[in-house]
C-alpha positions in Angstrom: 0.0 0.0 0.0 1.6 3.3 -1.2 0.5 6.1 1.0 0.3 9.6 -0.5 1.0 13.1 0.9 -2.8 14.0 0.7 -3.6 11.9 3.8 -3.4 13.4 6.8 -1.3 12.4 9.7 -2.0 11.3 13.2 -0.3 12.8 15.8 -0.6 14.4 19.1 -0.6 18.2 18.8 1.8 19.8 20.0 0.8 22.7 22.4 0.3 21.6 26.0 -0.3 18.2 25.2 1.2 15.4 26.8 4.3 13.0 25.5 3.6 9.9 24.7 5.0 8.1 27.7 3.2 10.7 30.4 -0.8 9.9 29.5 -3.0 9.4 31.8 -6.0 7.4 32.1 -8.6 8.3 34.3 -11.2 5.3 34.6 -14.7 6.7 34.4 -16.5 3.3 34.6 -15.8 -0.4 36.5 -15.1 -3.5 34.1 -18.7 -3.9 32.3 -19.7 -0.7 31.2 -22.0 0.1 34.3 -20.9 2.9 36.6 -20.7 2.2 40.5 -24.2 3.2 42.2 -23.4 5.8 45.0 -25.2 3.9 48.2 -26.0 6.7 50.9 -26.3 5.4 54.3 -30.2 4.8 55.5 -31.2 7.4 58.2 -31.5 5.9 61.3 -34.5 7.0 63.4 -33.9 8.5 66.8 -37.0 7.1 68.5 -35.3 4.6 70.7 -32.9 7.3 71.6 -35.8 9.8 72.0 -37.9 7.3 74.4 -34.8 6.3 76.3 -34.0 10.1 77.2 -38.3 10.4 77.9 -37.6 7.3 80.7 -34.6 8.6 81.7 -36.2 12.0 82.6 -39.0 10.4 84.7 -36.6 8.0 86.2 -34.7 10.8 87.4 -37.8 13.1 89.0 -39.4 9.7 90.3 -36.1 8.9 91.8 -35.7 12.4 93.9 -39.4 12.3 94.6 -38.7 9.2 96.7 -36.0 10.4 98.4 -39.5 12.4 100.4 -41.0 8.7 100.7 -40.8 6.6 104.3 -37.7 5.0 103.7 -39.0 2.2 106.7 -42.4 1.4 107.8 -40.9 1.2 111.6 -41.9 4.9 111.7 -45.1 4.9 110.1 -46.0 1.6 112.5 -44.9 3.4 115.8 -45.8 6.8 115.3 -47.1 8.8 112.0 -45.2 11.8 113.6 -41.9 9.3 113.8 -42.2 8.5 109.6 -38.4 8.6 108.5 -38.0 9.5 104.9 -35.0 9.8 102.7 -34.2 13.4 104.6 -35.0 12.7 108.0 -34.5 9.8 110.1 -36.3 8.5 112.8 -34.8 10.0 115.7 -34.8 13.5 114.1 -31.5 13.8 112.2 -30.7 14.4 108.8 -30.8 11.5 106.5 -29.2 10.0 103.1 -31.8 11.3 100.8 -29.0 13.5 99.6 -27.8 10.5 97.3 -30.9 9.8 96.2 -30.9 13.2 94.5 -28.1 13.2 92.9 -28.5 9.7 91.6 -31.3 11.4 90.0 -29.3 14.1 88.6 -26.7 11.5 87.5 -29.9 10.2 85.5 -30.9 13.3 84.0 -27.4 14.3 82.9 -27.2 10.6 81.2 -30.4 11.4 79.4 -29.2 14.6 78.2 -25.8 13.0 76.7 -27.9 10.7 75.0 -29.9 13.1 73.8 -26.8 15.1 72.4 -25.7 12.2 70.3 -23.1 10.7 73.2 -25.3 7.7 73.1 -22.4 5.2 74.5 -21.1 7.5 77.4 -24.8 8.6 78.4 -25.9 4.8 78.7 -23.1 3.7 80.8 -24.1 6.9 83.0 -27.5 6.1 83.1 -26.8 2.2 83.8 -24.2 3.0 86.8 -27.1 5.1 87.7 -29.4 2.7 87.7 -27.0 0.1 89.5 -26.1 3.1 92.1 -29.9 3.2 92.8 -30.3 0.1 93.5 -27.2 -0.1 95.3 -28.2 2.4 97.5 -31.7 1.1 98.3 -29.9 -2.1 99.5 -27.0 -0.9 101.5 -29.8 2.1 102.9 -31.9 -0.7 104.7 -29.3 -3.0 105.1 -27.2 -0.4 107.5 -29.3 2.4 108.4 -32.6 0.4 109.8 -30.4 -0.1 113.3 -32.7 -2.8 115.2 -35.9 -1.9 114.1 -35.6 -3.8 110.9 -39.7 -4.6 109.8 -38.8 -4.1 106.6 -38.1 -1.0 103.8 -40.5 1.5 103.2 -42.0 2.8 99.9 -39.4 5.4 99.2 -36.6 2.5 99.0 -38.7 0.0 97.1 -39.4 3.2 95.0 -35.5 4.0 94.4 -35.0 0.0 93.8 -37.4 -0.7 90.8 -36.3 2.4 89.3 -32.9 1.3 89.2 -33.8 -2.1 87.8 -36.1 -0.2 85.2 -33.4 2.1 83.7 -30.8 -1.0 83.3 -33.8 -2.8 81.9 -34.4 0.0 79.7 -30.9 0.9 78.5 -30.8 -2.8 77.6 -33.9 -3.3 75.5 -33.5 0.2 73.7 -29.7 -0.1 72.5 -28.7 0.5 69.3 -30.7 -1.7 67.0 -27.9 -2.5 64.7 -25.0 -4.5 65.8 -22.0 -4.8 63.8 -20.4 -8.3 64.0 -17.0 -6.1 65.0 -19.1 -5.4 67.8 -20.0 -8.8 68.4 -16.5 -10.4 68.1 -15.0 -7.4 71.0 -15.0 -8.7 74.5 -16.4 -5.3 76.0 
């Protein structure tokens, strides 16, 4: 085949162009002709988180409202002028209701980190809350009753179902998707 001068020539131009041996390629579609589909994360739903700050709330108001409950029926038995609650004892001194309250703020701060998108440092709050309430209720009756034990009053059965009911609570309404990193870590 005997080319003539009357067709043209392919080359690169000249001007800014690049050599031969500097091209670059810039892929614009995967093997198969089909460009990758962009997959945008599904919005979660902040109800769980939304109801869990709602409980934590009330857990928090119920649990400084029974720091005014009888904290032993030995008072209410003997003498309705005698009732001990969380802020005064039996004999007229000043009692531990003090803890009770600021269980409940512990609560209410733990609510309000959840609620502020710390959801893993506002439920360990709220479940060392709940344990600390419950803690409390025991170790209340357990050393403070002296020898009139007849058996905790409504403000410490109060504090204790509380407690359980926020651990409950930060249990059932975790996070509702578990990675299996999550899983697999021993924490």
């Amino acid at each position: 085949m005997v080319m003539s001068n009357d067709e043209p020539q392919w080359a690169l131009p000249e001007s800014g162009a690049p050599s031969r041996g500097s091209q670059q390629f810039v892929a614009s579609m995967s093997l198969g002709g089909v460009t990758p589909e962009v997959v945008e994360p599904a919005r979660t739903s902040d109800f769980r988180e939304l109801l869990l700050v709602a409980l934590l709330l009330v857990a928090s108001l119920v649990a400084g409202a029974a720091s005014l409950m009888s904290w032993r029926d030995y008072g209410i038995r003997l003498d309705p002028s005698v009732a001990e609650s969380g802020w005064v004892q039996a004999d007229g001194s000043i009692g531990r209701g003090w803890a009770a309250v600021a269980i409940a703020v512990v609560l209410a701060v733990a609510g309000i980190l959840i609620a502020v998108h710390h959801q893993e440092v506002g439920r360990r709050v709220a479940v060392a809350g709940g344990i600390g309430l419950v803690m409390m209720s025991i170790v209340e009756f357990g050393l403070g009753a002296g020898k009139l034990l007849t058996g905790p009053g409504n403000g410490l059965w109060v504090e204790m179902v509380v407690g359980v009911l926020v651990v409950i609570a930060v249990g059932v309404l975790g996070p509702a998707d578990v990675s299996e990193a999550d899983e697999s870590s021993p924490l």
